[in-house]
PDB file of N, CA, C and O in Angstrom:
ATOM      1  N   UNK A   1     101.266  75.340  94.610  1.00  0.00           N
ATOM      2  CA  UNK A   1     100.732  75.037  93.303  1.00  0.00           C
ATOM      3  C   UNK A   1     101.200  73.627  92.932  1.00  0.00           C
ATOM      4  O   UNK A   1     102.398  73.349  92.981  1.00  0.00           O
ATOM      5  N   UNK A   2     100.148  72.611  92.510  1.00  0.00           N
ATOM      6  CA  UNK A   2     100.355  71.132  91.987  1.00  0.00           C
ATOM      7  C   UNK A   2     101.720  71.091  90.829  1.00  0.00           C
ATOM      8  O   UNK A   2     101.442  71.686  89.788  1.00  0.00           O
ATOM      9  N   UNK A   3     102.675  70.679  90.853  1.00  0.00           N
ATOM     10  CA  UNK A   3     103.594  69.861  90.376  1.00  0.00           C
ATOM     11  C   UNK A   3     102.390  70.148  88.335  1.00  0.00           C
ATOM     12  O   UNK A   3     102.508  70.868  87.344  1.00  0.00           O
ATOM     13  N   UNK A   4     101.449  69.078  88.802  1.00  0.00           N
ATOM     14  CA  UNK A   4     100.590  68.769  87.592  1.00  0.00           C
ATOM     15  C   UNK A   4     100.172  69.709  87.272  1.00  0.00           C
ATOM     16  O   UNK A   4     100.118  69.776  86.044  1.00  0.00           O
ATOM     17  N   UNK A   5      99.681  70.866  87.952  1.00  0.00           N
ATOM     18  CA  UNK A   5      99.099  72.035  87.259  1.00  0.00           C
ATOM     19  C   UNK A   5     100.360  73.112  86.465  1.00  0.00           C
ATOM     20  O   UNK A   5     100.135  73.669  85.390  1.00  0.00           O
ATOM     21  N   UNK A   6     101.405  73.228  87.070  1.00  0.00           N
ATOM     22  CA  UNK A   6     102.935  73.805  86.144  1.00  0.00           C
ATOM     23  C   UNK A   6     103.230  73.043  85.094  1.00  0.00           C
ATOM     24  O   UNK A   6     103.576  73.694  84.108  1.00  0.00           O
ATOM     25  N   UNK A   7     103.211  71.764  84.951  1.00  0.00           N
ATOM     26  CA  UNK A   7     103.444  70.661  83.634  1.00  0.00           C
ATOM     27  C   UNK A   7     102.695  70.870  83.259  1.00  0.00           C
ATOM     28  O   UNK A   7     103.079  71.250  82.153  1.00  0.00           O
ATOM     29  N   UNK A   8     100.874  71.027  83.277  1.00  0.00           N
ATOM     30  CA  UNK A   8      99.945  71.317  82.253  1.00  0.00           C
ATOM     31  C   UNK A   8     100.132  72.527  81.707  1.00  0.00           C
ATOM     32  O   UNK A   8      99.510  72.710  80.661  1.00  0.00           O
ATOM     33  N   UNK A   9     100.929  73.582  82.170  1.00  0.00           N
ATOM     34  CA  UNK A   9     100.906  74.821  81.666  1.00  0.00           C
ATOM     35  C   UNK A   9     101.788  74.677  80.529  1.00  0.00           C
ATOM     36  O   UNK A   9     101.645  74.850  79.319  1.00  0.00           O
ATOM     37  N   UNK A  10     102.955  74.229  81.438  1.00  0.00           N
ATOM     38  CA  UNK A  10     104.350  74.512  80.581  1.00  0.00           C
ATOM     39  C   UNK A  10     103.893  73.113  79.440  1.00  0.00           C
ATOM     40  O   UNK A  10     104.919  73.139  78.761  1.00  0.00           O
ATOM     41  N   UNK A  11     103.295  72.300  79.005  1.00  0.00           N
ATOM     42  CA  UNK A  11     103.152  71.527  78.129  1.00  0.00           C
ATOM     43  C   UNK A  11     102.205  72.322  77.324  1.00  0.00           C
ATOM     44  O   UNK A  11     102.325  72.120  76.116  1.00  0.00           O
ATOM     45  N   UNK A  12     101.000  73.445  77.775  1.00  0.00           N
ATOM     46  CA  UNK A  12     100.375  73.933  76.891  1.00  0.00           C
ATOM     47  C   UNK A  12     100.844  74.963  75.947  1.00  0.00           C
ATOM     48  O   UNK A  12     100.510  75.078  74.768  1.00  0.00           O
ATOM     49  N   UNK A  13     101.793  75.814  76.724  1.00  0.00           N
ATOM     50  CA  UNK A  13     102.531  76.562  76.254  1.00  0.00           C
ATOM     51  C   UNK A  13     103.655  76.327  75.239  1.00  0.00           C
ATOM     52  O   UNK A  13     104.055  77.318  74.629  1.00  0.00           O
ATOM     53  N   UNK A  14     104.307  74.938  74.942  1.00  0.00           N
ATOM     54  CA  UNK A  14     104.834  74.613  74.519  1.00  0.00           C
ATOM     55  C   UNK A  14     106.544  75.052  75.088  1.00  0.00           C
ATOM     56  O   UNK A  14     107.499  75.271  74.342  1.00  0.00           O
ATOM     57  N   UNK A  15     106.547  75.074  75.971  1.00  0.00           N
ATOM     58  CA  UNK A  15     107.744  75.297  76.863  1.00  0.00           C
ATOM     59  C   UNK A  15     108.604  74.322  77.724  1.00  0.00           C
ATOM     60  O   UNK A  15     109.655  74.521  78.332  1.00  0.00           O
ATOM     61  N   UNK A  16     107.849  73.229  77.591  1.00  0.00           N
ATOM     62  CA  UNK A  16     109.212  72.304  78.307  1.00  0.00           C
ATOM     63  C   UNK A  16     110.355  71.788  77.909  1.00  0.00           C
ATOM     64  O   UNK A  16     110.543  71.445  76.742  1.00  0.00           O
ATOM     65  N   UNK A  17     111.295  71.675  78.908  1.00  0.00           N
ATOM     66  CA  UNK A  17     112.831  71.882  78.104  1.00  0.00           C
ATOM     67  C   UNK A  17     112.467  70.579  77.351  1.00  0.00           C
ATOM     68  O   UNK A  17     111.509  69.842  77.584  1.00  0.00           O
ATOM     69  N   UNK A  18     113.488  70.430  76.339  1.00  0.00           N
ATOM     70  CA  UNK A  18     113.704  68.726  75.916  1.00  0.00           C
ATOM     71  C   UNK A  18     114.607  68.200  76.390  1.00  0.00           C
ATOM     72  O   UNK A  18     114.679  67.033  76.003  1.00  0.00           O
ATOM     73  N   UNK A  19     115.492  68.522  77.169  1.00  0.00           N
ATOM     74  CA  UNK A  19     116.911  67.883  77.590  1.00  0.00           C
ATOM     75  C   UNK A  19     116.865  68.583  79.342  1.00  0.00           C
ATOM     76  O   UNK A  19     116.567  69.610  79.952  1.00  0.00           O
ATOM     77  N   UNK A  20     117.272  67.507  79.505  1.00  0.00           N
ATOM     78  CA  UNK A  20     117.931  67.733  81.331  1.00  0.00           C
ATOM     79  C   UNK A  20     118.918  68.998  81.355  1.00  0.00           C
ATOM     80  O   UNK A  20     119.975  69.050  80.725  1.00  0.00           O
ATOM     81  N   UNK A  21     118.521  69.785  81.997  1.00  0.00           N
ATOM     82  CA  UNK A  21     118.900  70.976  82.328  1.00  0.00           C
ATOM     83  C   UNK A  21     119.360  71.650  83.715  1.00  0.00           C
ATOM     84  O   UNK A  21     118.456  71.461  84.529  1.00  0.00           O
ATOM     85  N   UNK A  22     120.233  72.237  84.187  1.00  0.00           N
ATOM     86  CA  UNK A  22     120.415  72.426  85.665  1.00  0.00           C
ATOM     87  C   UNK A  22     119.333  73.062  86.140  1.00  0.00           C
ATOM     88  O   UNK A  22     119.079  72.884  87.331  1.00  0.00           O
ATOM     89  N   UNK A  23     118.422  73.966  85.320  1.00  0.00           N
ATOM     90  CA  UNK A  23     116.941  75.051  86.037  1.00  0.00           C
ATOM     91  C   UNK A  23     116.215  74.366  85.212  1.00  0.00           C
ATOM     92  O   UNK A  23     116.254  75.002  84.159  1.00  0.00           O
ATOM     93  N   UNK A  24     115.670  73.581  85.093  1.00  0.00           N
ATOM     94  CA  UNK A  24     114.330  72.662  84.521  1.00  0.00           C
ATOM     95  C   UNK A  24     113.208  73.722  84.836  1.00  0.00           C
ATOM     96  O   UNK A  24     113.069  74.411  85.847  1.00  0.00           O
ATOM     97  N   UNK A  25     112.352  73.655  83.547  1.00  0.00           N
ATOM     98  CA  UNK A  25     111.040  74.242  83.480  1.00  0.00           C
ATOM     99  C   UNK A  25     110.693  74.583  84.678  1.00  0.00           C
ATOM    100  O   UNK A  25     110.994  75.648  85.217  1.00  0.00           O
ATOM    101  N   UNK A  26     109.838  73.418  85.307  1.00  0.00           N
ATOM    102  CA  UNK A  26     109.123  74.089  86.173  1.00  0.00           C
ATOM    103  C   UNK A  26     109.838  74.429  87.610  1.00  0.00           C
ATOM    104  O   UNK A  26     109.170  75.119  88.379  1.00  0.00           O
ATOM    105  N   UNK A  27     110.963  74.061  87.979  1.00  0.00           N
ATOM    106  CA  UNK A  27     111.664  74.804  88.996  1.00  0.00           C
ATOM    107  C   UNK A  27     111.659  76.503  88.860  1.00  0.00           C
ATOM    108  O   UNK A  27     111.660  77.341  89.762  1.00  0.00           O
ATOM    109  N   UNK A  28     111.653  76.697  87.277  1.00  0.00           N
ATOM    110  CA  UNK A  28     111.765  78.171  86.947  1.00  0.00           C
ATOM    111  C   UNK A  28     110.521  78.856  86.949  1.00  0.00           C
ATOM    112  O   UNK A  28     110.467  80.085  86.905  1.00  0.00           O
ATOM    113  N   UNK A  29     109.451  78.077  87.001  1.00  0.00           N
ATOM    114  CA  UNK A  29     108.006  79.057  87.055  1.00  0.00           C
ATOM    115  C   UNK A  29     107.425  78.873  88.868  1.00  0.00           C
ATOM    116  O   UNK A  29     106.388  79.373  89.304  1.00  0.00           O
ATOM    117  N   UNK A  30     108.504  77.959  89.746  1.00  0.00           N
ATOM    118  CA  UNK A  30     108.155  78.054  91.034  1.00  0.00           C
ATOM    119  C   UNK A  30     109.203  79.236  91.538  1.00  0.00           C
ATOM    120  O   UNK A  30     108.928  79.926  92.520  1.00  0.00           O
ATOM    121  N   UNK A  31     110.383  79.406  90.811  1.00  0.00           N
ATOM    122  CA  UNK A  31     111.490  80.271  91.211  1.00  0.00           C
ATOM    123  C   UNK A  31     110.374  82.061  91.049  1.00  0.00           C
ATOM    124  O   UNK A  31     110.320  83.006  91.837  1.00  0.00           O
ATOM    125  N   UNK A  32     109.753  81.874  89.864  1.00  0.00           N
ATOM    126  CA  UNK A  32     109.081  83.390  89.458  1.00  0.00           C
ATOM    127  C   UNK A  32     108.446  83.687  90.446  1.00  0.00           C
ATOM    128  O   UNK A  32     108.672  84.715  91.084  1.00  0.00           O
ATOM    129  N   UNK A  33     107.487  82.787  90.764  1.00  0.00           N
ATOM    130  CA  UNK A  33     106.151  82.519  91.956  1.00  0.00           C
ATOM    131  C   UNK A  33     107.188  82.978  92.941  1.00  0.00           C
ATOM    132  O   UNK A  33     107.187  84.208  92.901  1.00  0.00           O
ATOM    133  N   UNK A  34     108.026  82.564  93.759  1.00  0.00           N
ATOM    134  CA  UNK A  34     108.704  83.120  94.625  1.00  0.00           C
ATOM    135  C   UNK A  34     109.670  83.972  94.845  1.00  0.00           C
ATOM    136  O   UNK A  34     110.292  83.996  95.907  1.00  0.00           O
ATOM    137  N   UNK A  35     109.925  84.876  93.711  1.00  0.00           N
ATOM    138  CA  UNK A  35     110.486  85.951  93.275  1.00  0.00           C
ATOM    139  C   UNK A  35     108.908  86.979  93.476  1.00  0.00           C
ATOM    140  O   UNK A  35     109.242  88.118  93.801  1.00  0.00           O
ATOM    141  N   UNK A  36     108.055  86.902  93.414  1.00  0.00           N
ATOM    142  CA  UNK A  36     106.431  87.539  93.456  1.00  0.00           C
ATOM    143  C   UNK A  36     106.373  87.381  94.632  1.00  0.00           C
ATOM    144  O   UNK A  36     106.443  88.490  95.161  1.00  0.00           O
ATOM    145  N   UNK A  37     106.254  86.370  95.574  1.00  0.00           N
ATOM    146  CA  UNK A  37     106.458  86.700  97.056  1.00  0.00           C
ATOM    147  C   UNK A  37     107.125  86.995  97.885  1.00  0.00           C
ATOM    148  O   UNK A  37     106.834  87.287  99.045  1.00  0.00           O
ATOM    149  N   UNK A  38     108.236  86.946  97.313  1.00  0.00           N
ATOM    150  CA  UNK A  38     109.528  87.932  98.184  1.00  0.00           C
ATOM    151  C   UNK A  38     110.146  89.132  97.487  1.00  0.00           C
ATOM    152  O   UNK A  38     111.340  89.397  97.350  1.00  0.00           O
ATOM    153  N   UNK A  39     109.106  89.780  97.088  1.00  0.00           N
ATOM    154  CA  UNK A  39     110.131  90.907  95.889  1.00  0.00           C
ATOM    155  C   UNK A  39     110.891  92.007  96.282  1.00  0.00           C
ATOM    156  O   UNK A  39     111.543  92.723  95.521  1.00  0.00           O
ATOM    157  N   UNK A  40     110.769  92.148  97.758  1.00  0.00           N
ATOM    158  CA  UNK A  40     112.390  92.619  98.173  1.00  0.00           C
ATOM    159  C   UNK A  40     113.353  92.472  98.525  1.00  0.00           C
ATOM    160  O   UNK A  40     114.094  93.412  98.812  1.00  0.00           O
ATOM    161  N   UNK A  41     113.607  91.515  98.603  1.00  0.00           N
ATOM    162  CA  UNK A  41     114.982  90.735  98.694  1.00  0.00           C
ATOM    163  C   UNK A  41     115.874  90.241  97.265  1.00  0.00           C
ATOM    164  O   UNK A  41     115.265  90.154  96.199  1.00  0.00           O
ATOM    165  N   UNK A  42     117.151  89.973  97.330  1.00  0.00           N
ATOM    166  CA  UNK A  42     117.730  89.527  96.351  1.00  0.00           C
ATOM    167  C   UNK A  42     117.134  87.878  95.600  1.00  0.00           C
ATOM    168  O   UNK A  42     116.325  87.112  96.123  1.00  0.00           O
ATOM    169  N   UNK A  43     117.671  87.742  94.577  1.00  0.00           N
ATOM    170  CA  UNK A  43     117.681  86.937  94.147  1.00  0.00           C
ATOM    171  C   UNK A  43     117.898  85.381  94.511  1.00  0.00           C
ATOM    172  O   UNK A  43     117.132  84.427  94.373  1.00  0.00           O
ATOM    173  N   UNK A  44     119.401  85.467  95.099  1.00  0.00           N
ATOM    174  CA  UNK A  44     120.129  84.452  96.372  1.00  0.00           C
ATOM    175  C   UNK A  44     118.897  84.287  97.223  1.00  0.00           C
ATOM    176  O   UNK A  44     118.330  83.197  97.294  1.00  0.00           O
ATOM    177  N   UNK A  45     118.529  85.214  97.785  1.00  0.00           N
ATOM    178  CA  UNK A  45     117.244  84.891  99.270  1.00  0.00           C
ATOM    179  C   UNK A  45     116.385  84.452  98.741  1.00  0.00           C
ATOM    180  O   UNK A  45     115.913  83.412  99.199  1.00  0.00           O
ATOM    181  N   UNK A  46     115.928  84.924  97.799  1.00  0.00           N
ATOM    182  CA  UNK A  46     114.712  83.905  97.221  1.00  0.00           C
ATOM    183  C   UNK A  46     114.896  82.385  97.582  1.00  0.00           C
ATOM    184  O   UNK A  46     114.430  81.626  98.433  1.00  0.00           O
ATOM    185  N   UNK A  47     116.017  82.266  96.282  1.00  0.00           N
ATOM    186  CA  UNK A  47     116.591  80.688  96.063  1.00  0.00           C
ATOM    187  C   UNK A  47     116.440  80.393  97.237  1.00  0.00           C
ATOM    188  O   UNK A  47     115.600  79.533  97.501  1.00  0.00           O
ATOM    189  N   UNK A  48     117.115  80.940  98.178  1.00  0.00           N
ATOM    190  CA  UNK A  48     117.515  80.043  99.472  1.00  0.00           C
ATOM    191  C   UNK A  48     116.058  79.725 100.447  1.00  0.00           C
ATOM    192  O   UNK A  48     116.114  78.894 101.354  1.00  0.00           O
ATOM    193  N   UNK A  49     115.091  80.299 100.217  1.00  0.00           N
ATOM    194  CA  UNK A  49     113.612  79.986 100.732  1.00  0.00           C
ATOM    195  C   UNK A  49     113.503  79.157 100.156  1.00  0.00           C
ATOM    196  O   UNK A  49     113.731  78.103 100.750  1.00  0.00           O
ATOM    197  N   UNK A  50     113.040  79.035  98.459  1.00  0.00           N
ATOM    198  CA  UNK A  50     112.684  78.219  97.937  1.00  0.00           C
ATOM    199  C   UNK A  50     113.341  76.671  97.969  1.00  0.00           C
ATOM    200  O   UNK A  50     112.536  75.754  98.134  1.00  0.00           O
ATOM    201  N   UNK A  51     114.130  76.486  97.886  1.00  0.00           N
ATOM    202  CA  UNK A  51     114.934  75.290  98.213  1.00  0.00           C
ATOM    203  C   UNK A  51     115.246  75.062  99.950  1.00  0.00           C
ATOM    204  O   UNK A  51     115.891  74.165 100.491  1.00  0.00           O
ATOM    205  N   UNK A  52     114.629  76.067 100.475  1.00  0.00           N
ATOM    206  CA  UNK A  52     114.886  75.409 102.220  1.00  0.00           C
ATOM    207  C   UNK A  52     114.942  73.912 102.421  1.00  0.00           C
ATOM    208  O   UNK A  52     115.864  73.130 102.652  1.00  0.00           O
ATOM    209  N   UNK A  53     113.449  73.765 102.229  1.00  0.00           N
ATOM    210  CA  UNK A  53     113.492  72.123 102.720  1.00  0.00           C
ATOM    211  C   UNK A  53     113.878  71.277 101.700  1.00  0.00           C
ATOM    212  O   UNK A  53     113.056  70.364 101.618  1.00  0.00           O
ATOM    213  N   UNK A  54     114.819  71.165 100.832  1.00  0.00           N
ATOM    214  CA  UNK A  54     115.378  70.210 100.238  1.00  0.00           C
ATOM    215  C   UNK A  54     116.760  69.758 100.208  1.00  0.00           C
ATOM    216  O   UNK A  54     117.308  69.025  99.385  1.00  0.00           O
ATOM    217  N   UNK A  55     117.337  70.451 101.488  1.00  0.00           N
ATOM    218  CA  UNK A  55     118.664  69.826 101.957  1.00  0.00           C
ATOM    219  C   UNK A  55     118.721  68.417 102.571  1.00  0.00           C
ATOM    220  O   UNK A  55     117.994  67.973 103.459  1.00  0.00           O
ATOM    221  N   UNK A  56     119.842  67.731 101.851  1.00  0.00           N
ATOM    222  CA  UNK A  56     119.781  66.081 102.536  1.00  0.00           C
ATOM    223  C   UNK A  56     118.703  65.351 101.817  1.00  0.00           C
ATOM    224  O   UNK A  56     118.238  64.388 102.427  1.00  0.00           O
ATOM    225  N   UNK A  57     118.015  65.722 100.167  1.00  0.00           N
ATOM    226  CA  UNK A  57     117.502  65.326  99.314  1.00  0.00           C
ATOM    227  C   UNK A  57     118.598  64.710  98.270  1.00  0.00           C
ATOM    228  O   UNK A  57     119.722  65.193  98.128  1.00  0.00           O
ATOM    229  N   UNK A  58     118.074  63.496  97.513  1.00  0.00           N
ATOM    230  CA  UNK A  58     118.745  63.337  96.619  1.00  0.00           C
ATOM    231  C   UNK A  58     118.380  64.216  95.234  1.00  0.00           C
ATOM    232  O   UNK A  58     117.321  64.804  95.015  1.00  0.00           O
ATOM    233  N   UNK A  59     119.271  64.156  94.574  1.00  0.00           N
ATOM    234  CA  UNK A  59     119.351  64.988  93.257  1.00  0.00           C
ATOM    235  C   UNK A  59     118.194  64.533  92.449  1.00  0.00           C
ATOM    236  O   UNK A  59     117.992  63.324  92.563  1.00  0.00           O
ATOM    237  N   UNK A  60     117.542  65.036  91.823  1.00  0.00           N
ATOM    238  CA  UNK A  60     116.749  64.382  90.457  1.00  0.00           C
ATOM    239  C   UNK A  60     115.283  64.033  91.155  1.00  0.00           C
ATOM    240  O   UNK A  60     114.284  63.624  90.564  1.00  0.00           O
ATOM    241  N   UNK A  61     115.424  64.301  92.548  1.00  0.00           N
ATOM    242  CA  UNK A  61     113.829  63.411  92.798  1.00  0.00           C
ATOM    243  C   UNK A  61     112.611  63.831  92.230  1.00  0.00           C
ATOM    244  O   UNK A  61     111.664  63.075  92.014  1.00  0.00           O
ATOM    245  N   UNK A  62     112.638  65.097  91.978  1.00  0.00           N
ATOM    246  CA  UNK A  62     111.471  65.599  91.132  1.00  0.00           C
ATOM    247  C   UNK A  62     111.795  65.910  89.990  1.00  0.00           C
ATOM    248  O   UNK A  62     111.405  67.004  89.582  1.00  0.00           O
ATOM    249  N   UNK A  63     112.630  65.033  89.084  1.00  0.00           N
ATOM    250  CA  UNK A  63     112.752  65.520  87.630  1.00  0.00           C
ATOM    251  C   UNK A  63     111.202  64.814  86.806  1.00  0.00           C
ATOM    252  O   UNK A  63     111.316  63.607  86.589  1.00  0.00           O
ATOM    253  N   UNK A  64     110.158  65.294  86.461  1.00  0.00           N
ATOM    254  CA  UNK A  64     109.070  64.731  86.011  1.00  0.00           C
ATOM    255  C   UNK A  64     109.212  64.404  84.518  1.00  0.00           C
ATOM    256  O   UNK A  64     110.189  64.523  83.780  1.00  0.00           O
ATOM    257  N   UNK A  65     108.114  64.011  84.303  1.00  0.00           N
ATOM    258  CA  UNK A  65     108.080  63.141  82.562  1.00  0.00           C
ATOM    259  C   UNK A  65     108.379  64.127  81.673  1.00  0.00           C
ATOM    260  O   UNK A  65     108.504  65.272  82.109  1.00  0.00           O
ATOM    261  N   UNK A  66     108.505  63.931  80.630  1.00  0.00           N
ATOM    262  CA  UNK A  66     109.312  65.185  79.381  1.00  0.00           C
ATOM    263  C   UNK A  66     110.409  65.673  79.584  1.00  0.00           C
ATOM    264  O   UNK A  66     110.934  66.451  78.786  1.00  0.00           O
ATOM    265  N   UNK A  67     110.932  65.311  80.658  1.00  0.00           N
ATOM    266  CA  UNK A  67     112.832  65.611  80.393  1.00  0.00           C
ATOM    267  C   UNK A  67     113.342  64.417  79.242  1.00  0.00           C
ATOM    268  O   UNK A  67     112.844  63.299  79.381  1.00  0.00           O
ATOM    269  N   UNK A  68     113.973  64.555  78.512  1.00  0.00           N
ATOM    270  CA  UNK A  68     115.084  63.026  77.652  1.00  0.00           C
ATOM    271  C   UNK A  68     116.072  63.615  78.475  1.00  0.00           C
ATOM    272  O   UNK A  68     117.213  63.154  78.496  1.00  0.00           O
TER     273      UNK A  68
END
C-alpha cells in the first residue's frame, strides 16, 4: 500500500500525530495490515517481518510531512 494512500487516509481521518513519535501514524496502520496477515503469530513476529528489510537503514528515512 502507497506511503500516499495511508497519509491521505490518516489526514482524512484527522489522525496524524502532531509531534515525532517512536510509532508514527502510519507505521501503525502498516503494523495493523500486518497483524491481518500474520494473525497467528505473536505480536514480536509480526514486528520482526515487518521491519525485515530495514536493518542497516538510517533512522527517520521515512518520517513524511506532518510530523513537527
Amino acid at each position: 500500500m502507497p506511503f500516499e494512500l495511508v497519509d491521505a487516509v490518516l489526514a482524512e481521518t484527522r489522525t496524524v500525530q502532531q509531534r515525532l513519535r517512536d510509532l508514527p501514524s502510519r507505521v501503525g496502520v502498516y503494523f495493523l495490515l500486518a497483524m491481518c496477515l500474520f494473525p497467528d503469530v505473536g505480536y514480536c513476529l509480526v514486528w520482526d517481518k515487518l521491519t525485515a528489510g530495514l536493518s542497516g537503514m538510517p533512522p527517520g528515512l521515512f518520517v513524511g510531512e506532518g510530523v513537527a
